[in-house]
C-alpha positions in Angstrom: 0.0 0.0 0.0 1.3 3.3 -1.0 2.3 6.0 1.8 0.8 9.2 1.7 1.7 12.6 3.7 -1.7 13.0 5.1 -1.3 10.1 6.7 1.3 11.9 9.1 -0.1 15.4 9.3 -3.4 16.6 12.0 -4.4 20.3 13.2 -1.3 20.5 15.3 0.3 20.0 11.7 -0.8 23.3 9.4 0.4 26.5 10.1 0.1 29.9 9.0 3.7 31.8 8.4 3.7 35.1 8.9 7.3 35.6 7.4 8.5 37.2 4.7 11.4 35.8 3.3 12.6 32.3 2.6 15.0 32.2 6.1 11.8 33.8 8.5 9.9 30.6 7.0 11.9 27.7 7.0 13.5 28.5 10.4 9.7 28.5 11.5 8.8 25.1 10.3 12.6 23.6 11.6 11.8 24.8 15.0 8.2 23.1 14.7 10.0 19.9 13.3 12.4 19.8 16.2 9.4 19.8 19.0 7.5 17.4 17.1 10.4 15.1 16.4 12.0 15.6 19.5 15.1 15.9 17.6 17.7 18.6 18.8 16.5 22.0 16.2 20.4 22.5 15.7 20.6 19.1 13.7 17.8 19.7 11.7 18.9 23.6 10.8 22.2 22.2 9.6 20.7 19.1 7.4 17.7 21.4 6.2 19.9 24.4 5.1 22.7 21.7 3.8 19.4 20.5 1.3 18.5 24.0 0.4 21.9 24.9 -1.0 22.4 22.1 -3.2 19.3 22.6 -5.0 16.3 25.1 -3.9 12.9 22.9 -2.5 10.6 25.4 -4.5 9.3 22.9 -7.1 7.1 25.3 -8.6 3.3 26.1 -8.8 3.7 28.6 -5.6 4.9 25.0 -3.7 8.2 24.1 -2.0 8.8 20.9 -0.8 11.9 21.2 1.8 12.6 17.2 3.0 15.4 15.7 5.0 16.2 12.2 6.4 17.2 11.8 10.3 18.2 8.2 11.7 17.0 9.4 15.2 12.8 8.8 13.9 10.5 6.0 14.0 8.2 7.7 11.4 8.4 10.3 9.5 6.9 14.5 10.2 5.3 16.3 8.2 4.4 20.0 8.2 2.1 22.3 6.4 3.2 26.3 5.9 0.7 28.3 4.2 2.6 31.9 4.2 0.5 35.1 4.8 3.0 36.5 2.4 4.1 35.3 -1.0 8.2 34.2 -0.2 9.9 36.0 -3.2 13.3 35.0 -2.8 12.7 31.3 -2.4 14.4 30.9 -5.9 11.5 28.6 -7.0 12.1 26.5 -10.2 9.6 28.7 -11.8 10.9 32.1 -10.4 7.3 32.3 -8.5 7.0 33.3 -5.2 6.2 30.2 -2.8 2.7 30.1 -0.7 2.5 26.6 0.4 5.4 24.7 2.0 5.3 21.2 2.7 8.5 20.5 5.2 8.9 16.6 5.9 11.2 15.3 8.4 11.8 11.3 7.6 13.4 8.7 8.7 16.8 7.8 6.8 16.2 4.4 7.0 13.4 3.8 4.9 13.8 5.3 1.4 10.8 3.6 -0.4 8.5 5.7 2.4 10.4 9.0 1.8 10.1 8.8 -2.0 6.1 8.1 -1.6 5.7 10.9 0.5 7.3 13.1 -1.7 5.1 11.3 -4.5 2.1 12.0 -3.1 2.5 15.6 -1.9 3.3 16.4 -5.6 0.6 14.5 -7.4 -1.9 16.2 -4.9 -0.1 19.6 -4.8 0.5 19.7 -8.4 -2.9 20.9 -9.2 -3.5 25.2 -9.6 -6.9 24.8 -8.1 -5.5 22.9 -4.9 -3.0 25.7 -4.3 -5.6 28.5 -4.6 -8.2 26.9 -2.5 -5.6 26.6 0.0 -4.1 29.8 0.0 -7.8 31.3 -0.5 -8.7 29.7 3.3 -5.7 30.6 5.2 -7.4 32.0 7.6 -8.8 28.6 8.5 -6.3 26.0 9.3 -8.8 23.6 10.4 -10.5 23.5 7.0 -6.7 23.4 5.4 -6.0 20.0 6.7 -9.6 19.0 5.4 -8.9 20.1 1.9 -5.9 18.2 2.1 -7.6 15.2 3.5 -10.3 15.5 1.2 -8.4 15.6 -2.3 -6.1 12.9 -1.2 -9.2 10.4 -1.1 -10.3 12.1 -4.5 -6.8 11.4 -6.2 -6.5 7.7 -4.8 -9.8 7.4 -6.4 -9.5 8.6 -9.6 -5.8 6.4 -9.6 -7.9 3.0 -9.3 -9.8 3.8 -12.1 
C-alpha cells in the first residue's frame, strides 16, 4: 500500500507563516520539526539548510517541498506552511514566489517511504486549483487540513480507475 503525507499530518500539523522571506519561513517550520520530532532543532537547521543549497525545494506552482532524512525517527513529520505572504526570494524553479510549504522530516532508513511521501505531496499539490483553495482559506487551518484530507481520497480514487 502506497504511503501518503496526510497520513502523518493533524491540526497541530498546518500553520500559518507570517514571514516574509525564505529564512523567516523555513527557520519556522525547523523549530516546529524539532518539537514534534523531539530531535535537537540545531541538527535539523544544519541538514535542512545543507538541502536548500544544493538545489532550492521550491518545485514550482507557488509549492516548496523542503525534506530531510534523520536516523533518530521511527516515522516520518510532516508540516504544512501556508505563508500570509508570498516568499519571493525562495528561488523557485519557476521564479514564483512560494505560498504553500510542505516540510517533511523522515526517517533515513526507509527510502521507499520518503520517496512516496514526496510522490504523493506532488501528485496532490501539483494541481493550480489545490494551491488557490488553499491559500484562499488561510485564515482557517482547520479547513486546510480537510482540503488536504479531502483531495487525497479524490486522487487515490480517480488512480484505481
Amino acid at each position: 500500500m502506497k504511503v501518503t503525507f496526510t497520513k502523518y499530518i493533524s491540526k497541530e500539523s498546518v500553520f500559518i507563516l507570517d514571514g516574509t522571506n525564505k529564512y523567516e519561513v523555513i527557520e519556522n517550520l525547523i523549530t516546529e520539526a524539532a518539537k514534534q520530532s523531539k530531535v535537537d532543532r540545531d541538527t535539523i537547521s544544519r541538514l535542512a539548510w545543507h538541502r536548500e543549497k544544493m538545489m532550492t525545494t521550491g518545485v514550482g506552482f507557488s509549492l516548496a517541498l523542503p525534506h530531510i532524512r534523520i536516523n533518530e525517527i521511527p516515522e516520518p513529520v510532516v508540516l504544512v506552511g501556508i505563508c500570509k505572504n508570498p516568499i519571493e526570494d525562495y528561488e523557485s524553479q519557476d521564479d514564483q514566489p512560494i505560498r504553500i510549504i510542505i516540510f517533511i522530516v523522515a526517517p533515513d532508513q526507509n527510502q521507499e517511504i520518503y520517496l512516496q511521501l514526496l510522490g504523493s505531496i506532488s501528485r496532490k499539490l501539483r494541481h493550480p486549483e489545490i494551491i488557490h483553495e488553499l491559500i484562499d482559506n488561510i485564515s482557517r487551518p482547520s479547513k486546510i487540513l480537510r482540503i488536504l484530507k479531502r483531495r487525497q481520497t479524490e486522487i487515490l480514487d480517480s488512480e484505481k480507475i
